[in-house]
C-alpha positions in Angstrom: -13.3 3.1 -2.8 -10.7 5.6 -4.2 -7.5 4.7 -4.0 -4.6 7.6 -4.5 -0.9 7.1 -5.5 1.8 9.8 -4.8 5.6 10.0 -6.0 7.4 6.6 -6.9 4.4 4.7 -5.9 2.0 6.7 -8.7 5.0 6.3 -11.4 4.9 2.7 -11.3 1.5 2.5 -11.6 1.0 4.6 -13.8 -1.9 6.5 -12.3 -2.8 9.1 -9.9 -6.1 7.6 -8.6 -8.4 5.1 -9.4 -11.4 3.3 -8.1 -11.7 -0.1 -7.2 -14.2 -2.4 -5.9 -11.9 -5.5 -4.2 -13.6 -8.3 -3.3 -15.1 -9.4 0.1 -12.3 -11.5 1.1 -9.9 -8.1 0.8 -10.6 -6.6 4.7 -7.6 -4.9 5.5 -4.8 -2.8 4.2 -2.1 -5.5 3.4 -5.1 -7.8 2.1 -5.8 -4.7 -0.3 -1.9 -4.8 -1.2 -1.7 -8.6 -2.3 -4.8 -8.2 -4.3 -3.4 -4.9 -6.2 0.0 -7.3 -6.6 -2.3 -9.2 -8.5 -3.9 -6.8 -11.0 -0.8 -6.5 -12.9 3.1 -5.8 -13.7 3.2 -2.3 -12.7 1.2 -2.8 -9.5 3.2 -5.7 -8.3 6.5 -3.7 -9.4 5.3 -0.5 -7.2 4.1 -3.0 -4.0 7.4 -5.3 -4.4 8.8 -4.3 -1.2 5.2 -3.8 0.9 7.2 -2.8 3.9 8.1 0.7 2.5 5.0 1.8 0.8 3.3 3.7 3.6 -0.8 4.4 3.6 -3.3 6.6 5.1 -7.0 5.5 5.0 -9.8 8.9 4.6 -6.1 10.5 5.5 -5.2 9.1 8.6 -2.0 7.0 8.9 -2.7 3.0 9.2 -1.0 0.3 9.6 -0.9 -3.3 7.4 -3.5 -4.9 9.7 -5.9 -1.8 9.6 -9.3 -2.5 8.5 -10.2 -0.7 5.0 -14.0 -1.7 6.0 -16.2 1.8 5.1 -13.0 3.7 3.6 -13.9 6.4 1.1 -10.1 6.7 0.3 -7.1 5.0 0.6 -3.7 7.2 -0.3 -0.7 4.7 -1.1 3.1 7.0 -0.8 6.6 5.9 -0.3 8.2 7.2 3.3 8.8 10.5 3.6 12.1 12.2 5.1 12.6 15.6 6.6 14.9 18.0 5.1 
Protein backbone atom coordinates (compact mmCIF):
# COMPACT_ATOMS: atom_id res chain seq x y z
CA UNK A 1 0.00 0.00 0.00
CA UNK A 2 1.05 3.68 -0.47
CA UNK A 3 1.28 5.55 2.36
CA UNK A 4 1.33 9.63 1.98
CA UNK A 5 2.69 12.16 4.59
CA UNK A 6 1.62 15.95 4.52
CA UNK A 7 3.05 19.04 6.56
CA UNK A 8 4.70 18.26 10.02
CA UNK A 9 3.94 14.65 9.73
CA UNK A 10 6.10 14.38 6.09
CA UNK A 11 9.00 16.62 7.88
CA UNK A 12 9.62 14.16 10.44
CA UNK A 13 9.75 11.50 8.31
CA UNK A 14 11.36 12.75 6.03
CA UNK A 15 9.40 11.63 3.02
CA UNK A 16 6.40 12.39 0.98
CA UNK A 17 5.24 8.84 0.22
CA UNK A 18 6.34 5.55 0.41
CA UNK A 19 5.20 1.99 -0.04
CA UNK A 20 5.05 -0.51 2.45
CA UNK A 21 4.05 -4.00 2.77
CA UNK A 22 3.22 -4.36 6.89
CA UNK A 23 2.81 -7.59 8.02
CA UNK A 24 -0.46 -9.67 8.51
CA UNK A 25 -0.81 -9.04 12.07
CA UNK A 26 -0.99 -4.99 11.07
CA UNK A 27 -5.23 -4.86 10.27
CA UNK A 28 -6.12 -1.59 11.23
CA UNK A 29 -5.06 2.00 11.19
CA UNK A 30 -3.60 2.33 14.77
CA UNK A 31 -1.99 -1.23 14.23
CA UNK A 32 -0.34 0.41 11.01
CA UNK A 33 0.79 3.39 13.51
CA UNK A 34 2.63 1.09 16.22
CA UNK A 35 4.30 -0.78 13.55
CA UNK A 36 5.60 2.55 11.64
CA UNK A 37 6.70 3.58 15.47
CA UNK A 38 8.76 0.85 15.04
CA UNK A 39 10.67 1.32 11.73
CA UNK A 40 12.62 4.03 13.15
CA UNK A 41 13.56 7.53 15.03
CA UNK A 42 11.91 9.80 12.68
CA UNK A 43 8.72 7.65 12.45
CA UNK A 44 8.28 7.17 16.08
CA UNK A 45 9.14 11.09 16.56
CA UNK A 46 6.25 12.09 13.92
CA UNK A 47 3.59 9.32 15.58
CA UNK A 48 4.68 10.26 19.29
CA UNK A 49 1.44 11.74 20.14
CA UNK A 50 -0.92 9.25 17.79
CA UNK A 51 -3.98 11.10 18.96
CA UNK A 52 -3.28 14.15 16.71
CA UNK A 53 -2.04 12.68 13.60
CA UNK A 54 -5.26 12.44 11.58
CA UNK A 55 -5.65 9.78 8.45
CA UNK A 56 -7.74 9.21 5.47
CA UNK A 57 -7.65 5.64 3.84
CA UNK A 58 -8.13 5.83 -0.49
CA UNK A 59 -9.10 9.60 0.82
CA UNK A 60 -11.82 9.07 3.12
CA UNK A 61 -11.44 10.16 6.75
CA UNK A 62 -10.99 7.02 9.32
CA UNK A 63 -10.70 6.49 12.45
CA UNK A 64 -7.81 4.44 14.74
CA UNK A 65 -9.94 1.18 14.66
CA UNK A 66 -10.66 1.41 10.86
CA UNK A 67 -9.68 -1.56 8.90
CA UNK A 68 -6.67 -0.79 6.30
CA UNK A 69 -7.67 -4.38 4.79
CA UNK A 70 -7.64 -3.72 0.58
CA UNK A 71 -6.34 0.10 1.00
CA UNK A 72 -4.55 1.39 -2.05
CA UNK A 73 -3.54 4.56 0.04
CA UNK A 74 -3.30 5.66 3.34
CA UNK A 75 -2.64 9.73 3.74
CA UNK A 76 -1.15 10.41 7.33
CA UNK A 77 -1.59 14.77 8.21
CA UNK A 78 -1.71 16.67 11.34
CA UNK A 79 -5.32 18.42 12.17
CA UNK A 80 -6.28 20.95 10.23
CA UNK A 81 -7.87 24.43 11.42
CA UNK A 82 -9.99 26.90 9.58
CA UNK A 83 -8.84 30.34 8.94
Amino acid sequence: MKLVYFAWVRERVGRPEEVVEPPAEVRTLADLVGWLRGRGEEYAHAFENPRVVRAAIDRVHAKPEASIAGAAEIAFFPPMTGG
